[in-house]
C-alpha positions in Angstrom: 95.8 113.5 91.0 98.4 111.2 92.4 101.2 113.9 92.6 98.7 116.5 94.4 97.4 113.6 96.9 101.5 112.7 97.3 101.7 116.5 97.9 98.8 116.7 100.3 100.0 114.2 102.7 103.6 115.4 102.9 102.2 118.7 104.1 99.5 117.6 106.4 101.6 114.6 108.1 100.4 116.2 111.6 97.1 116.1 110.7 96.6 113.1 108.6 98.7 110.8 111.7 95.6 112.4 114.2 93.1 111.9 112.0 93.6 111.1 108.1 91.0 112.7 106.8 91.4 116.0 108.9 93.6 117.8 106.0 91.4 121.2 105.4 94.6 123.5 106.2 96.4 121.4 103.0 93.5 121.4 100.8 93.2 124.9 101.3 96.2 125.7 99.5 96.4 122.9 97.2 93.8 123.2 94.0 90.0 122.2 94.7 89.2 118.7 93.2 86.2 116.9 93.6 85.2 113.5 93.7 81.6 112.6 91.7 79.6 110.4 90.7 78.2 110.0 87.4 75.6 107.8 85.1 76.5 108.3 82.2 79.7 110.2 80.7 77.8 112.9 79.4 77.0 114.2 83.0 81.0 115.3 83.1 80.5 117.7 79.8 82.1 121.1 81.0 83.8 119.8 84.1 87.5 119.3 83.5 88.1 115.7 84.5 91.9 114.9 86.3 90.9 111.0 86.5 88.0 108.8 85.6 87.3 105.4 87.1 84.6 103.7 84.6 83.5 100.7 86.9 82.7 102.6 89.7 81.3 105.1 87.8 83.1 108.4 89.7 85.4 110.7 88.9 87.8 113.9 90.1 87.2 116.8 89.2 88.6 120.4 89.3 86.9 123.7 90.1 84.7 124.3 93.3 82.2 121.5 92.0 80.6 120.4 95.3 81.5 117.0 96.0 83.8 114.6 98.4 87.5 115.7 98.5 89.6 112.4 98.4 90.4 110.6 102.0 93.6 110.0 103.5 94.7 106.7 104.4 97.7 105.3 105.9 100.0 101.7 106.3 98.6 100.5 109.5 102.7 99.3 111.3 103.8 100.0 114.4 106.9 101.2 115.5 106.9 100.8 119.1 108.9 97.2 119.7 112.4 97.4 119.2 114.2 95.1 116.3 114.8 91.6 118.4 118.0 90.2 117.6 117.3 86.7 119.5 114.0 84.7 120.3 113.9 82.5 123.0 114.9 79.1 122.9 112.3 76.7 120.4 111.0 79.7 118.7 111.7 79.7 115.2 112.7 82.7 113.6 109.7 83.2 111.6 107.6 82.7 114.6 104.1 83.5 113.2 104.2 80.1 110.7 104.6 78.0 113.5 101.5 79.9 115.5 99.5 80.1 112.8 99.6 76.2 112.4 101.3 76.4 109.0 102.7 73.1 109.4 99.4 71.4 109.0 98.8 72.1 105.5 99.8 69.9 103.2 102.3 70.4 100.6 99.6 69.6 97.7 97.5 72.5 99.1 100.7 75.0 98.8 100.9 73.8 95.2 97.0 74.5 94.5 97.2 77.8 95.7 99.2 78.5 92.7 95.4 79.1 91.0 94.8 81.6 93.0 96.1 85.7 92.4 96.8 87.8 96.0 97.0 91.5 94.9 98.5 93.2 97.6 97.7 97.2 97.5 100.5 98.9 98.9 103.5 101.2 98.9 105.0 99.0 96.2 107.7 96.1 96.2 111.5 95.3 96.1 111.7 92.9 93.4 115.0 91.8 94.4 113.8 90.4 97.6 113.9 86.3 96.6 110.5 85.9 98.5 109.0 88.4 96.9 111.4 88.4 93.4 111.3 84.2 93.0 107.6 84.9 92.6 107.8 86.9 89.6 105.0 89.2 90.4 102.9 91.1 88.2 103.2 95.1 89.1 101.6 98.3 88.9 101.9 101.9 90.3 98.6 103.9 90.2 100.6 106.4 91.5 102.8 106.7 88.1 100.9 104.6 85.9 103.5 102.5 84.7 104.7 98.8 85.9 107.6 100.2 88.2 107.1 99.7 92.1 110.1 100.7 94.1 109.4 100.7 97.5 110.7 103.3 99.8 108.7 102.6 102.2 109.2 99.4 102.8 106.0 98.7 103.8 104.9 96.8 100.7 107.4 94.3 100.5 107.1 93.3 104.5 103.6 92.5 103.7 104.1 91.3 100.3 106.6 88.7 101.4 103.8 87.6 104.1 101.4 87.0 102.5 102.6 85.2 99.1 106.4 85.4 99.4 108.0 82.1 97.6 107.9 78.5 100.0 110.3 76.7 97.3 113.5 78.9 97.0 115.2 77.9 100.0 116.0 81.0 101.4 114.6 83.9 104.1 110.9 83.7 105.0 108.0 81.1 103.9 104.9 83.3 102.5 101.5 82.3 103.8 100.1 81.8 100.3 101.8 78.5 99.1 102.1 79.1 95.3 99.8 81.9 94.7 100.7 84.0 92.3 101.4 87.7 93.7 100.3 91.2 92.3 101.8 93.9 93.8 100.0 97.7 93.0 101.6 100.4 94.3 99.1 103.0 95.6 100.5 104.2 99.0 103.4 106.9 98.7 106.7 107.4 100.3 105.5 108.8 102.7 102.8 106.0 104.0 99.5 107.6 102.6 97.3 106.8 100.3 93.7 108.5 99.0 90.5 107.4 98.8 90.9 107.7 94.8 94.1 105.7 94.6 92.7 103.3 96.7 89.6 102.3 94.5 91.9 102.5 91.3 94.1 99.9 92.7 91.0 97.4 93.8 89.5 98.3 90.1 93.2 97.2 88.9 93.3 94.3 90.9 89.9 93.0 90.3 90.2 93.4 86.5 94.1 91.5 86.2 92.4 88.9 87.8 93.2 88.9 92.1 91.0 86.7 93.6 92.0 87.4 97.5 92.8 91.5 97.4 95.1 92.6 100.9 94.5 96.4 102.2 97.0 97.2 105.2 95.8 100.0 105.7 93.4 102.2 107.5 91.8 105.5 108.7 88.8 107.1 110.8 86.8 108.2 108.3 85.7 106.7 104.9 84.2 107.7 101.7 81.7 107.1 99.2 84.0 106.1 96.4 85.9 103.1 98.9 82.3 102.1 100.0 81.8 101.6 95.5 85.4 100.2 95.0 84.7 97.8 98.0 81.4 96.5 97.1 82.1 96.1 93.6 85.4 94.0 94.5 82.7 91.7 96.5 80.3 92.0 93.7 82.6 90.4 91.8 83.8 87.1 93.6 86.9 88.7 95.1 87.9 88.5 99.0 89.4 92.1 100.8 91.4 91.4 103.7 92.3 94.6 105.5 94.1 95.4 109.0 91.3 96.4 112.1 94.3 99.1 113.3 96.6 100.1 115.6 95.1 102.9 117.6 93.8 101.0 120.9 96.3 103.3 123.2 95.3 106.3 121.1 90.7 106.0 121.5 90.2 102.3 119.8 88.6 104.5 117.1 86.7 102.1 114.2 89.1 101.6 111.2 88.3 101.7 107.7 87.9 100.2 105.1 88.0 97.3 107.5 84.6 98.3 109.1 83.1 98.1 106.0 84.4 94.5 105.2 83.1 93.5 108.2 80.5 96.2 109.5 80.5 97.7 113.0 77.9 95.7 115.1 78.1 92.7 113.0 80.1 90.8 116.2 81.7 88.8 113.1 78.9 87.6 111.4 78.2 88.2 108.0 80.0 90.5 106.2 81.9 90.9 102.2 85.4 90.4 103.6 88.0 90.2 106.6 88.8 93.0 109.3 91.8 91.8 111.5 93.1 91.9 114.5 97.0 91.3 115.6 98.0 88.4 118.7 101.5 88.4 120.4 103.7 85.7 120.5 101.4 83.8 123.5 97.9 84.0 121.4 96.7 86.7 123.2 95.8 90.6 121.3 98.9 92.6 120.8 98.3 95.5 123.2 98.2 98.1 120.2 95.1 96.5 118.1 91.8 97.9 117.7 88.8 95.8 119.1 85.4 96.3 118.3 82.6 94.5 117.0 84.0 94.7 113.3 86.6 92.6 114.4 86.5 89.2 112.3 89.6 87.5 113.7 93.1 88.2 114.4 96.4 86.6 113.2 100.0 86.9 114.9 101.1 91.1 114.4 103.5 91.7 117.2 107.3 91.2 116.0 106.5 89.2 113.0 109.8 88.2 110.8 109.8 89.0 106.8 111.3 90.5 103.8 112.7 93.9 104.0 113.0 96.9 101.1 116.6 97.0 100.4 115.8 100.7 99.4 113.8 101.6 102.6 115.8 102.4 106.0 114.0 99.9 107.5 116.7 98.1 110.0 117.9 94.5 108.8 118.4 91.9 111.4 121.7 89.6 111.5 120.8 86.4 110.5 122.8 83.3 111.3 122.3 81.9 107.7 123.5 82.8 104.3 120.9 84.3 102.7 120.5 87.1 99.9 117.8 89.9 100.9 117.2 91.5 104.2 115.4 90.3 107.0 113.6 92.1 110.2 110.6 92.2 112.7 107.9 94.7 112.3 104.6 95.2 114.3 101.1 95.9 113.1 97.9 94.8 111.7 99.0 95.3 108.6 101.3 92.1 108.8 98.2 90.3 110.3 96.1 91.1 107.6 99.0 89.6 105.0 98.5 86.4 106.7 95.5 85.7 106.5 95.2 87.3 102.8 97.7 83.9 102.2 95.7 81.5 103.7 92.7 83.1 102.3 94.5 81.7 98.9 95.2 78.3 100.7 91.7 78.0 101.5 90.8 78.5 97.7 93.4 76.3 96.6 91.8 73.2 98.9 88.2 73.9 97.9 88.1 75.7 94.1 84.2 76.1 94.7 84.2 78.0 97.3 82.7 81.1 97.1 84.7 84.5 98.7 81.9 84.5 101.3 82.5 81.1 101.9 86.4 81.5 101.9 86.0 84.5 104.2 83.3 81.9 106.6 85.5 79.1 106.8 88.6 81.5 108.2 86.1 82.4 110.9 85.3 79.5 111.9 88.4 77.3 111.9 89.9 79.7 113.6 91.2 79.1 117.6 88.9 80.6 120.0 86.5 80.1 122.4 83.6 82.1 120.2 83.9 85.8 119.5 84.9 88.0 121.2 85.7 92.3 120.6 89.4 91.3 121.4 90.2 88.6 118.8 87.2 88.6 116.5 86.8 84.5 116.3 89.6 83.9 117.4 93.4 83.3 116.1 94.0 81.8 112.9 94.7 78.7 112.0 95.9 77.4 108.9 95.7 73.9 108.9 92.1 73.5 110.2 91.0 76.5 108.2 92.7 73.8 105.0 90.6 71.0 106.2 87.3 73.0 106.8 87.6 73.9 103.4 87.7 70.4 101.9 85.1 69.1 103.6 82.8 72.2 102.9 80.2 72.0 99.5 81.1 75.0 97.4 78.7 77.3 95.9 80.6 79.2 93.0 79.2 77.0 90.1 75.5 77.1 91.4 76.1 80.8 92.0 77.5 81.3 88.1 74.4 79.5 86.6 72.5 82.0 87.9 74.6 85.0 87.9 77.2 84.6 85.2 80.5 86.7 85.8 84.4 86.1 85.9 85.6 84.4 88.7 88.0 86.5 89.0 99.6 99.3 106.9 106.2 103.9 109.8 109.6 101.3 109.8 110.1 99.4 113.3 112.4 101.4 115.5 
């Protein structure tokens, strides 16, 4: 399955960049597959399976079975701002920790994160990278099935090294998540899509080796039956999605998913199972390329953000004035938004271990800087250090929750 999806995408680029799941002409000449739902395994007698995902109970199937065909998605970056090689004067490098208050949280909260697991779903990770490497990350690839997770792309490990990249080696970029640990699943390919199909096997993954704060940078138009399943199950069982709102506000403002369905359309923020977010420029306000809508739960700093680069990808390295190993650079997006607040997401847990993933996902809202919400920034921007202290001053609810309901806590390069 993962080799025809890879396939797919590489022939219907055009069509997947105006609209990801518009890919008829390449499904035409690829082979039919399905994707089904079952009850019970015995439904699938006489169908040849490709690929079975137990929890969610679906499957893909071959033949002319009637049924969804899997949905493109791809990394949400932007590739508009040219690599900076300066900031101005008394702007740090890594701009975004300073903006999103990162100072403010105390050094015992970045060691409590370290009980908390970020599973970032993406194109992979460069494991030499000292953010990303000095974290010794657990891996998988849906996409070969094995434990390797070269990146390519370099998308992964720019978002990777956001939101859980190492704050003790001493070198490049400071991670939002503290000590979290860091899973890193490779589902999106080379060429910066991913299915529907890959996407739920990677949540299943996640949730399963035990993430408790799960990061999607990515996004599309259109979404499917089987991410609406892998989604609500992740909820169902304690776990946090984060995913990026989009990119597209020059190109129709069109609703992203699986962000909308984190944070549904016409919810104005309120409610939800997880985060949708927006990106802010340097000065607070939205970076002109992100989505708004009324899915939009808040936004974090996206425009020209600093982090870890793929040393296999061509993404271009900046010159730093330090000696550092790695490689270093500025990227746009909601997809390094989202990273963000995935990290404090784990910070949050880390203060306040009773909190529930709604909780986590509340407190985020509503420590965040804003004057109420608003289509443009969701709740505003956020804000580390008072999203910390909210946290510790709110009663958690996991333990009365488990009494009753027992179960394991468990987004192209810049030009």
């Amino acid at each position: 399955m993962s080799a025809v999806a890879r396939a797919l995408c590489a022939a219907a680029a055009v069509a997947c960049l105006a609209a990801p799941s518009a890919t008829s002409s390449a499904q035409a000449s690829a082979p039919r597959q399905a994707v089904v739902s079952y009850r019970s395994p015995s439904e699938l007698a006489g169908l040849r399976v490709l690929r079975r995902i137990p929890e969610l109970h679906v499957a893909v199937v071959d033949g002319s079975l009637r049924g969804q065909t899997p949905v493109l998605r791809r990394a949400l970056s932007v590739n508009a701002p040219a690599l900076e090689q300066t900031f101005l004067p008394g702007v740090a490098w890594e701009w975004q920790w300073d903006a999103a208050n990162m100072n403010a949280v105390p050094d015992s909260v970045l060691r409590a994160a370290s009980r908390v697991k970020v599973a970032v779903i993406d194109s992979g990770a460069d494991l030499s990278a000292p953010n990303v490497g000095d974290k010794a990350p657990a891996t998988w690839s849906v996409l070969s099935h094995s434990h390797k997770v070269k990146d390519v792309l370099g998308h992964g490990t720019f978002v990777a090294s956001i939101a859980a990249g190492s704050v003790r080696d001493g070198v490049g970029i400071a991670g939002f998540g503290g000590d979290a640990k860091l899973l890193a699943i490779q589902a999106i390919d080379r060429n910066g899509y991913v299915t529907d199909v890959d996407e739920a096997a990677a949540i299943v993954y996640a949730v399963k080796h035990g993430a408790n704060v799960i990061n999607l940078s990515i996004g599309g138009s259109e979404t499917s039956a089987i991410e609406k399943r892998a989604v609500r199950w992740a909820a169902s069982q304690g776990v946090l999605i984060v995913a990026a709102a989009g990119n597209e506000h020059g190109d129709g403002n069109p609703v992203e998913y699986p962000a909308a369905l984190l944070q549904p359309k016409g919810s104005r923020g309120e409610g939800g199972i997880g985060l949708a977010v927006g990106a802010t420029d340097r000065d607070g306000t939205r970076a002109p390329f992100s989505n708004t809508g009324s899915y939009l739960s808040l936004a974090a700093p996206g425009y020209n953000v600093f982090a870890s680069e793929s040393a296999a990808s061509d993404w271009p390295h900046a010159q730093v004035p330090w000696a550092s190993p790695g490689f270093y650079g500025w990227a746009s997006g909601t997809s390094f938004s989202a990273p963000e607040v995935a990290g404090v997401a784990a910070l949050v847990w880390g203060a306040n271990p009773l909190l529930t993933a709604r909780q986590v996902a509340q407190v985020l809202k509503r420590s965040a800087t804003g004057n109420g919400w608003t289509p443009e920034l969701g709740w505003g921007s956020l804000n580390a250090g008072a999203a910390v202290a909210l946290a510790q001053t709110t009663e958690g609810r996991a333990l009365r929750q488990a009494r009753h309901e027992p179960r394991p806590i468990h987004s192209s390069p810049p030009s």
